[in-house]
N, C-alpha and C positions, 0 to 999 in steps of 0.2 A: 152512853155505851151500854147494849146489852150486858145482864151477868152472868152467859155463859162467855160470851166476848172478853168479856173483862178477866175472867177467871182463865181462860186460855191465852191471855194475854201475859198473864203473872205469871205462868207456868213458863212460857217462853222463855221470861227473863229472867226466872229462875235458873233455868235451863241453860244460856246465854250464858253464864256465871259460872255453871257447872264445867261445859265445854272446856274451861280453859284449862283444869288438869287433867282433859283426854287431847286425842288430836283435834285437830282443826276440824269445822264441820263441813263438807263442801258443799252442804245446802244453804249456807250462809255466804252468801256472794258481796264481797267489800269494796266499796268504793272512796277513792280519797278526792277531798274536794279540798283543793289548795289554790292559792294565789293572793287578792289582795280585796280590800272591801267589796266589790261588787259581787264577788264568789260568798266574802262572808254575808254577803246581805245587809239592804238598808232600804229598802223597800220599808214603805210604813205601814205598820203592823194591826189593821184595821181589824173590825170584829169580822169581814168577810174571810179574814186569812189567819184568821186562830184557830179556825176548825179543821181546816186542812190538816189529813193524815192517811196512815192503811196501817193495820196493823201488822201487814209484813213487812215494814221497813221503820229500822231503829237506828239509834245516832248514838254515836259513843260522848257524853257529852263531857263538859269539864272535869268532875272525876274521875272519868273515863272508865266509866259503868254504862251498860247500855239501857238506853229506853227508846220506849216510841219517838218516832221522831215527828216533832211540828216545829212550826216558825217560832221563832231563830233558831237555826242548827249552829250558829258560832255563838262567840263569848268573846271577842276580840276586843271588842268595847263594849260600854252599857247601854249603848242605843242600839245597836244591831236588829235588824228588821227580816222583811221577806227578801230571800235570794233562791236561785236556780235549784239547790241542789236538794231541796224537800221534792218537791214535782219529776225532778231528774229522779229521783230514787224510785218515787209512785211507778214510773212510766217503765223502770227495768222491772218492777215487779209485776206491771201487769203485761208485761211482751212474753215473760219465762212460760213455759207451759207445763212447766212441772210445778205441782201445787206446794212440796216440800221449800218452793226454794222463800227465805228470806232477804232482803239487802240491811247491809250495815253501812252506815255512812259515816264515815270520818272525817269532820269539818278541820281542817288545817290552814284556813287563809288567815291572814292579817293584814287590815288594811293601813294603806300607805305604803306596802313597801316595794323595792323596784327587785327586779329577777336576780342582782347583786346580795341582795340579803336573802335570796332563795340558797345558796351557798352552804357546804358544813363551814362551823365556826363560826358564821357572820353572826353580826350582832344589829340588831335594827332600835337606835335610839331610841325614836320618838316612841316606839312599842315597848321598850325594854324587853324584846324578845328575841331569841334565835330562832327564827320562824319554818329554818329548814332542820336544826338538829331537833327541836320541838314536834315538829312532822313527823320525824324520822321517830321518834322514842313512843309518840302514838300509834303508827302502823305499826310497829312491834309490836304494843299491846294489843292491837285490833287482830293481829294476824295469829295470836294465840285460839283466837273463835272461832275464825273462819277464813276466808282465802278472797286476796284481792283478786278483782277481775278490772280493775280500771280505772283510770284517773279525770278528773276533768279541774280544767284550770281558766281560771279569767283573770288575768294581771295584763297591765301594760300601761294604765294611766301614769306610772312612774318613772316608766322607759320612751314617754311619745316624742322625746326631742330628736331631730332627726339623726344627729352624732351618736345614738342612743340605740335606735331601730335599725343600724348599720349593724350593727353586732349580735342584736337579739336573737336573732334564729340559732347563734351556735352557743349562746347563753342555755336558748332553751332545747336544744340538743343534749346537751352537758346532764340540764336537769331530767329529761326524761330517762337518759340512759341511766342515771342515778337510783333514780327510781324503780327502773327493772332491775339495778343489780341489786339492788333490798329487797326486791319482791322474788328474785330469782326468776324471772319471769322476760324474754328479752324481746319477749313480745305483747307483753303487758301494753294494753289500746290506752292511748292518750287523745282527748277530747280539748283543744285549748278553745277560746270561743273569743270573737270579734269585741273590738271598742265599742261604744256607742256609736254609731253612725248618725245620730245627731247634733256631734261638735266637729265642725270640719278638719279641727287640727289632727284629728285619730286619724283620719283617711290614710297618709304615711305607712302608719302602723299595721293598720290591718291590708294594706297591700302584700306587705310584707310579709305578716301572718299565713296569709294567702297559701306561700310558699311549703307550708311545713309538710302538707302530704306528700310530697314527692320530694324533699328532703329524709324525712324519717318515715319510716315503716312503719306500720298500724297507728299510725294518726289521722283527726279530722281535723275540721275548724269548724264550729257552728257559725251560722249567721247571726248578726245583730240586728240585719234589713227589717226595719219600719217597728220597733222595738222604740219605746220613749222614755226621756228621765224625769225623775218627780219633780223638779224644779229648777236643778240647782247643775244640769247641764254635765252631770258627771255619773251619776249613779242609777238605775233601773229604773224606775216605779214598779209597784207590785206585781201587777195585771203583765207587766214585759219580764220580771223577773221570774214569775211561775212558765210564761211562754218559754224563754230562753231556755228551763230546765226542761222541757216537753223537746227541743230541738240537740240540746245535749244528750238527751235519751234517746235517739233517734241517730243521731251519729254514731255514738257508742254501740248500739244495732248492729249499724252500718261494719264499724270497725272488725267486733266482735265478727261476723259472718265470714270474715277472708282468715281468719285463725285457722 
């Protein structure tokens, strides 16, 4: 990194820090990326995908301080890899045409859990988390900087039993209007994104998925279509999880323009 890059980089986050005993900035456009490992990322974190970045988009990370953001944006576990929502961030920063604007991202998923531990109060063992009151007490802080514009979510490998995907859409109904009444916002754009479409058993699921735009108002659903997993038949590979963020920025577009 150049040093004047550098040095206007630290002033930023300077600045970042500053923001929070003024108002909100509205050049600081926030976005919350929640759901379950494939949103946190596990993608393997090769030397091709450690350089990926911009310096107009920063992550609120574990102490929930803001920096640049690169791969891993979560901390949910200690392997945590490449997922969507670094590329998702790039791609809103480079559609804005106003040079002032930044994105902030707020990693909020944890993997393994199903849209029941999405819930205020729930408790999700196997994490020792509360992954929605957890959420919730990060947008708060994040909303002290600047102002959400939108959500994007990948969960469902928890929920694929078919007794499960009967109910899901008003599970995730519940959760999104949750979320606009935190953000005050009730038309805060929600972005959920498909299963893999390389394990036949998701097909269910994302039919179902299918449904939300015309269920809920300002939602998409990104595509999984021809998207691959690194081995193990459940999670992204890299190269699909950087695409998948390119196609969540793209909906989010989509969304954002019927406001």
């Amino acid at each position: 990194m150049k040093i004047h890059t550098l040095l206007l980089t630290i002033c930023l986050i300077a600045g970042l820090s500053a923001k929070a005993q003024q108002q909100p900035d509205p050049n600081f456009e926030l976005y919350i990326l929640a759901g379950q490992s494939n949103m946190s990322g596990r993608g393997y974190l090769t030397d091709e995908f450690k350089n990926e970045g911009d310096s107009r988009v920063y992550v609120l990370n574990k102490d929930n301080k803001w920096i640049l953001a690169k791969h891993p944006l979560h901390f949910d576990q200690p392997y945590v890899g490449v997922g969507p929502g670094l590329v998702f961030g790039i791609g809103m920063a480079k559609a804005s045409t106003n040079p002032k604007i930044r994105i902030g991202l707020i990693p909020c998923a944890v993997g393994g859990t199903p849209i029941e531990h999405w819930m205020p109060g729930a408790y999700d063992a196997a994490t020792k988390t509360h992954p929605y009151d957890d959420a919730v007490e990060r947008i708060k802080i994040a909303m002290q900087y600047g102002v959400i514009k939108g959500v994007i979510w990948h969960q469902g490998e928890a929920n694929k039993y078919p007794e499960r995907v009967k109910i899901y859409l008003a599970q995730l109904q519940e959760l999104i209007e949750r979320f606009r009444t935190l953000t005050n916002n009730p038309k805060l754009p929600f972005v959920a994104g498909e299963l893999g479409r390389f394990r036949p058993e998701f097909s269910g699921f994302n039919d179902e998925l299918t449904k939300l735009p015309a269920m809920v108002p300002y939602t998409a659903v990104a595509t999984a279509e021809n998207l691959t997993h690194r081995g193990d038949t459940v999670h992204f590979d890299s190269p699909s999880a950087d695409e998948f963020g390119k196609r969540y920025a793209k909906k989010m577009l989509e969304v954002q323009k019927k406001l």
